[in-house]
N, C-alpha and C positions, 0 to 999 in steps of 0.2 A: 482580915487575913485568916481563911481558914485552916493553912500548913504548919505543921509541927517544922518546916525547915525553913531558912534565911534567904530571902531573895541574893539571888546574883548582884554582885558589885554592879553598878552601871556603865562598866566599861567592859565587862564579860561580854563576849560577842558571843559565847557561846549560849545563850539565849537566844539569841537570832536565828542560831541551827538551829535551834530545840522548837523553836515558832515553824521554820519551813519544813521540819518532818511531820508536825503536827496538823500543819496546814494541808501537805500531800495525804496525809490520809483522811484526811477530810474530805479534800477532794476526789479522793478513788473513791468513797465511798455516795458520793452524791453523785458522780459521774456512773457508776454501778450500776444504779438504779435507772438513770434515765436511757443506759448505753441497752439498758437488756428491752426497754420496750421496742424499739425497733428494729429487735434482730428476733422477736419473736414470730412474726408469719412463716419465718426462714426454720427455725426449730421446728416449727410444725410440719413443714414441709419435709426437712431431711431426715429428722429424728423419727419420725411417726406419732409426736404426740399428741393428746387427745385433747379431746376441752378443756376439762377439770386440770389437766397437767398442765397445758399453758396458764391458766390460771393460775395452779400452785406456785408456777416459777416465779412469780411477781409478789402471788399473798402470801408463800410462803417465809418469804423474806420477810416481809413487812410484818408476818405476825410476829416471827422470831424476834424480830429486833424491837417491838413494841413492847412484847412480853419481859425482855432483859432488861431496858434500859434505865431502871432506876434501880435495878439490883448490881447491872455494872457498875453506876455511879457510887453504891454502896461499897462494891468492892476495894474499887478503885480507895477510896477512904478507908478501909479497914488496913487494906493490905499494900498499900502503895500505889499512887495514878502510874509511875513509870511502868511497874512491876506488870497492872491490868493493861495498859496499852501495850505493851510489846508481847503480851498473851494473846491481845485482841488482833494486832496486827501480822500477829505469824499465823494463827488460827483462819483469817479472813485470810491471806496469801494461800495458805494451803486448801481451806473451801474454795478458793477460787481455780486451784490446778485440778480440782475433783467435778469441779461445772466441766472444764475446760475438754477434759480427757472422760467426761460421762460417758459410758457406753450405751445407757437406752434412758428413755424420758422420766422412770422412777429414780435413779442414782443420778439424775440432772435436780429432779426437787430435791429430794436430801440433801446436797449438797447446798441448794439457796438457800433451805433452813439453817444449815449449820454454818454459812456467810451471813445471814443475819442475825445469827446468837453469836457470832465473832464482833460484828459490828456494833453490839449493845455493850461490848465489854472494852471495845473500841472507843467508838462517838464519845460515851459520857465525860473520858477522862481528859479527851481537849481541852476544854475549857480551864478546867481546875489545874492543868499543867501550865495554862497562861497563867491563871491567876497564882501558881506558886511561883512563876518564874517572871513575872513583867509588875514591876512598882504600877500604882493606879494610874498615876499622870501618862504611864506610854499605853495603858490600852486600848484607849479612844482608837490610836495610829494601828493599832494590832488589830481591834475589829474592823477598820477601813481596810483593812488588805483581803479581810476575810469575804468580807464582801465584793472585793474587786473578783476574789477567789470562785465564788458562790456565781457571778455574772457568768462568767466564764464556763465555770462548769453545764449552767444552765444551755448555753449556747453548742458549746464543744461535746456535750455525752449523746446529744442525737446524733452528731456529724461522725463522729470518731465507731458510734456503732453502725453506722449505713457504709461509711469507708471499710470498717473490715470487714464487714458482712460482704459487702460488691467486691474487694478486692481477691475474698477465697484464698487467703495466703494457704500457702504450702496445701493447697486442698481440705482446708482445716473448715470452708463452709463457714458457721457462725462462731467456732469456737475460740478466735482470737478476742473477741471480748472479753473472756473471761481472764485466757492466756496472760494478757498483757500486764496484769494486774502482779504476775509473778517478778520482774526484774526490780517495778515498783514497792512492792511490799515487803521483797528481801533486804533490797536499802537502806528503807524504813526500818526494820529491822534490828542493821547492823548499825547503823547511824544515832537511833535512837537510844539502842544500847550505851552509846558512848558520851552525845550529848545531852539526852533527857536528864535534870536533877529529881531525883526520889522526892515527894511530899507526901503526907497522910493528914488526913486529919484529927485533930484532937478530941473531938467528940463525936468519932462516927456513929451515924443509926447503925442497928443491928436490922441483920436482912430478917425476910418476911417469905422465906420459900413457899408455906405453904399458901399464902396469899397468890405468889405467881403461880401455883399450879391450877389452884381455883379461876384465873384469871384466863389460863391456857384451855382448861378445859371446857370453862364454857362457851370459850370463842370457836373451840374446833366442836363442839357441838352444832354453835351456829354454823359456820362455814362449810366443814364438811359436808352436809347433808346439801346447803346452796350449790355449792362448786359439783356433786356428785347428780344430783335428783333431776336431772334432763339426759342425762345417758341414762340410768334407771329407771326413766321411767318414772320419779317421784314414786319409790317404795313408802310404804308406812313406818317405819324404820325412821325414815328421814325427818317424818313432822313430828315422830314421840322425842327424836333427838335435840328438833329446835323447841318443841314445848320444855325442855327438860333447862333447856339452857338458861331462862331467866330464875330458875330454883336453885341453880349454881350461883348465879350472880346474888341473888338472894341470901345466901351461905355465905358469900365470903363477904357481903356488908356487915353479918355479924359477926365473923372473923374478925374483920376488919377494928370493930367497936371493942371486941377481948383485948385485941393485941395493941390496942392505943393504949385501954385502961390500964396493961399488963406494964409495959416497956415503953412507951412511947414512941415506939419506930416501926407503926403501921404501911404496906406496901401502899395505901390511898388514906391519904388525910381527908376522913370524909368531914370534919368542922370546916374545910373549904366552902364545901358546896350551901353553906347557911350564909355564903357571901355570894348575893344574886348577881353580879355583874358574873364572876368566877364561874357558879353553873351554868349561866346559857352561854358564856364563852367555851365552855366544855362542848356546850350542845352542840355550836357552830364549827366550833374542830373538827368535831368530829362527823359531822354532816356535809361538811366541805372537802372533809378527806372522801366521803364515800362518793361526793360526784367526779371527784377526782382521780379517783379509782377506775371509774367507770368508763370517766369519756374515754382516757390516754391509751387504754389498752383498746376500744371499740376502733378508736381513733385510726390506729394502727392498723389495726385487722381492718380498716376500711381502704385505709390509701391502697394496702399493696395486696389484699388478697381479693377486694370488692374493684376496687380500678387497676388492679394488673400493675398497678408503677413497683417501679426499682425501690430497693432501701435507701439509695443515696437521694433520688429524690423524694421520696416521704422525710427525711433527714432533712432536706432543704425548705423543703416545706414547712416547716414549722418553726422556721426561724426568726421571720416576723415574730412570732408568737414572743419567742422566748425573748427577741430584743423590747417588745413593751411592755411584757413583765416585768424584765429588771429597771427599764425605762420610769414607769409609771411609782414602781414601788420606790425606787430613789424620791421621788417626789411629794409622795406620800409623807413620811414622816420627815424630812425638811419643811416643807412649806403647806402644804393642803392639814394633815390632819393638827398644827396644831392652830388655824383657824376656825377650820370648820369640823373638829372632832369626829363625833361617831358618823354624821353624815356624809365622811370618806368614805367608809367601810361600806354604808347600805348604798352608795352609787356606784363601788365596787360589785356586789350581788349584785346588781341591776343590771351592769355593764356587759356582766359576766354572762346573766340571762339574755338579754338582746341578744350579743354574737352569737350566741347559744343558735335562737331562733333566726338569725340571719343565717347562720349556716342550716340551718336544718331546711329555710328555701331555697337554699343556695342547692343543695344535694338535691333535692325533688325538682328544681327546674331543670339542671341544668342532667343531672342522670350520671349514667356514664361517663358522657364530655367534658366533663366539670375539669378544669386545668389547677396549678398552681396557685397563678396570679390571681383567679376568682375566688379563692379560699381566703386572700391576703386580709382582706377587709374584715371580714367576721373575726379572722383570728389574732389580731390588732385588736378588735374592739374585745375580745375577751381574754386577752393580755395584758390591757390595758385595768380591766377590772379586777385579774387576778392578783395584779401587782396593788392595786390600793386597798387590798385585804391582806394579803399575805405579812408585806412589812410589818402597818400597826398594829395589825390584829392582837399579837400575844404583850404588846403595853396593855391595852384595852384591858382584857382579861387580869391582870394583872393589878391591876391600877387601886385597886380594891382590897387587894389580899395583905393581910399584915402581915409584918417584914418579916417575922420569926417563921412562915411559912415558905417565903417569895422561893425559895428552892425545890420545896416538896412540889408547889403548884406547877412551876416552870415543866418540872418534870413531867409533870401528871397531864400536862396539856401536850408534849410533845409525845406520851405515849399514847394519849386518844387520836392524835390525826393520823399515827400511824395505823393502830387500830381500824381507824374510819374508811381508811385506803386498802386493809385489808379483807374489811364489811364491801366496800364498793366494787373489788375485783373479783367477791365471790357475787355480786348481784349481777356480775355477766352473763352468767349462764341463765338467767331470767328473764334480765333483759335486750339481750343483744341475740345471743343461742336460743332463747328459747321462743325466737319468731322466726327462726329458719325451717324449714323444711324436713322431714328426716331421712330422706333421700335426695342430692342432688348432680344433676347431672353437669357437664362441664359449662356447661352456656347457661346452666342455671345458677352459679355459682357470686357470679360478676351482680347483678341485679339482685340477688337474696341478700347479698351482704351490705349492698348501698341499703336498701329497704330496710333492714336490720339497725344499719347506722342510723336511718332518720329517727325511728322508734327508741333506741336509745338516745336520742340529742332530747328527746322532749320530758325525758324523767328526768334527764340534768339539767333540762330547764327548770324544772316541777324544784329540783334541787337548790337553786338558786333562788326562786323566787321564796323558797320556805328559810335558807340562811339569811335573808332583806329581814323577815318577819323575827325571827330570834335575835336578832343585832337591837330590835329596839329593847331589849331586858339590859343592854350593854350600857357603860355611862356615855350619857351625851358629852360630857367633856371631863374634868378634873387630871388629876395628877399626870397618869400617866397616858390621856388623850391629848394633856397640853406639849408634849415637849417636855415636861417638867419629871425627872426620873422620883419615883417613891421611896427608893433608898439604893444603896451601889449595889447590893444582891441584886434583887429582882432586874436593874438592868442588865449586869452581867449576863442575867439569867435567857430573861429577853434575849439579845444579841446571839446564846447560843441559840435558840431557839429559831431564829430567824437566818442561823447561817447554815445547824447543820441539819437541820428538817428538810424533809425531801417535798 
């Protein structure tokens, strides 16, 4: 028990509120994410924004929230979970009326950065507000809702942003996406205030600021110059900026080594990465995040700006997807991985890869004409695979790390996928933009984009077939490939991992 305070009587129902406000914002915040990639062709259209800013609107989030989120969880422990979470959830309400009401596509990114530094200060405190508020024996019941939670969301944030993107309420175009988030997170809010119980912990880490800033800067090192350098022109400016970027990261592993030796509450426990299952589980996080980065947004920009379809059906279309994701991952860690352990995982890459390349024939045969239904197949079978990596992945990883870590790790692993998703959505401009054309005309527009999308399906292929080969550093079986948890952290930890990761 980490909390300086007293679990609720077990007849307190007001831990039940305190589960469903926590669970709602969970949900907004996973729904968030999936609701803005398919209202993005639409942004670009109405808004006028450019590449790099559609871009931004996705990585910017993802960097912000990657970059916060084990200094929210810090906070949260210093200063109180309730106290950070209802900072985080008025903060994300209000970034989300500032998306909503943007006047041009620069105060549309601001604003997803400042929704995803709300969101790191948010997510982290979930978890620890169950565990101050649910004895162990009810959480099992607590993470089965989460994840009925997580199905749901997976399914509902395509639909619900193609429904208000087509429906154009009040003339508002794409901006009820954002809109809606308001009735939601004032609730939260006002409810949280009343039912959340205050916990801290008794020995929180002290933060690591200038870690995260070293962290920040040298990811907008890299980034920036990827997301810019195809409007540009690829200035010299932009490859002094990405050479420079591994001499930051360089600086703050020695940082990193002061402020272990110093205080012991380094922003990256680097004594992890001398546990080999641990780094190439890092590796695959974060290489998995970047294909996945990659495809969702091409993905998008291909249904409705390369084949002319509606957002409600690009929305419908990917629905198969999302049901054998959840489909497959249910199945994953009940029954397949704890027979056949790591060889869930590399038949998941593989699976992932095939659909990959069944769609990438799929698009060159069939062109333009390509329907629905003819996507269904491919995108099932890479559904299928993404769900038998997703679930056990982060036991895997895990399964290794000694207990007195299993939180630092946890963490560390759900800031590189985001990281990797923020690596992936600035390698759009590379690989997807930077095989178009730089002038096109209207009939050239439909055919550039399919062409675009194939060339991008084959580096996520390349993507996959390289996370098969990193899975073999992973354990073939033990602790925590069998079923068998390595201690009640680290599953906690897992579970969050697996519910609030995007």
């Amino acid at each position: 028990m980490t909390s300086t305070e007293t679990l609720p009587a077990p007849g307190d129902r007001r831990r039940w509120f305190a589960l469903a406000i926590v669970m709602t914002a969970a949900f907004m915040d996973l729904v968030d994410v999936t609701i803005v990639n398919i209202a993005i062709p639409s942004i670009r259209a109405e808004a006028g924004a450019s590449v790099s800013q559609i871009q931004w609107i996705t990585a910017g989030y993802a960097l912000a929230f990657a970059a916060g989120l084990i200094t929210g969880g810090r906070l949260g422990d210093i200063h109180g979970r309730k106290r950070l979470f209802l900072v985080g959830i008025g903060g994300f309400t209000l970034a989300s009326a500032l998306c909503g009401f943007a006047a041009n596509p620069e105060m549309l990114v601001a604003a997803r950065i400042l929704q995803g530094a709300m969101a790191a200060l948010m997510v982290p405190q979930v978890l620890s507000i169950v565990h101050a508020t649910f004895p162990a024996h009810e959480r099992g019941k607590v993470f089965g809702l989460f994840g009925a939670i997580v199905g749901l969301g997976a399914v509902s944030g395509p639909l619900l942003g193609a429904l208000l993107t087509e429906w154009n309420l009040f003339g508002l175009e794409w901006r009820p996406i954002f809109l809606i988030n308001l009735p939601v997170g004032i609730a939260g809010l006002i409810l949280g205030n009343r039912f959340i119980s205050e916990s801290k912990a008794p020995r929180a880490l002290k933060l690591d600021l200038v870690g995260v800033a070293l962290v920040v800067v040298g990811l907008l090192m890299l980034l920036y110059p990827l997301t810019r350098g195809e409007e540009l022109d690829w200035p010299l400016w932009g490859y002094v900026s990405m050479a420079g970027a591994p001499v930051v990261f360089a600086a703050l592993v020695a940082y990193e080594k002061r402020k272990a030796a110093r205080d012991g509450s380094p922003l990256v426990e680097l004594s992890l990465f001398k546990v080999k299952s641990f780094a190439a589980g890092i590796a695959v996080q974060t290489v998995f995040g970047i294909g996945l980065g990659i495809f969702f947004l091409v993905w998008t920009l291909y249904m409705q700006t390369g084949l002319g379809w509606s957002p409600l059906r690009a929305g419908l279309t990917g629905v198969p997807f999302s049901l054998a994701v959840s489909t497959a991952a249910g199945l994953s860690v009940q029954q397949l991985v704890p027979r056949f352990g790591r060889k869930v995982l590399q038949a998941g890459a593989l699976l992932m890869a095939a659909g990959v390349l069944l769609y990438l024939w799929e698009a060159e045969h069939y062109g333009m004409g390509i329907s629905s239904w003819q996507m269904a197949l491919p995108l099932v079978v890479m559904g299928v695979g993404m769900g038998l990596i997703v679930a056990p992945l982060t036991d895997a990883v895990l399964s290794e790390v000694p207990r007195e870590h299993a939180g630092s790790a946890s963490g560390l692993i759900n800031t590189v996928q985001q990281m990797g998703n923020a690596l992936g959505l600035g390698l759009v401009s590379v690989v997807f933009f930077g095989t178009l054309p730089d002038r096109l005309t209207p009939a050239q527009i439909g055919p550039s984009f399919v062409n675009a999308f194939q060339h991008a399906l084959g580096y996520v292929a390349a993507i996959m077939a390289a996370i098969f080969l990193l899975m073999f550093a992973l354990p073939g079986r033990g602790a925590g490939m069998e079923g068998e948890p390595v201690d009640a952290d680290s599953v906690a930890d897992a579970d969050e991992e697996k519910i609030l990761t995007h």
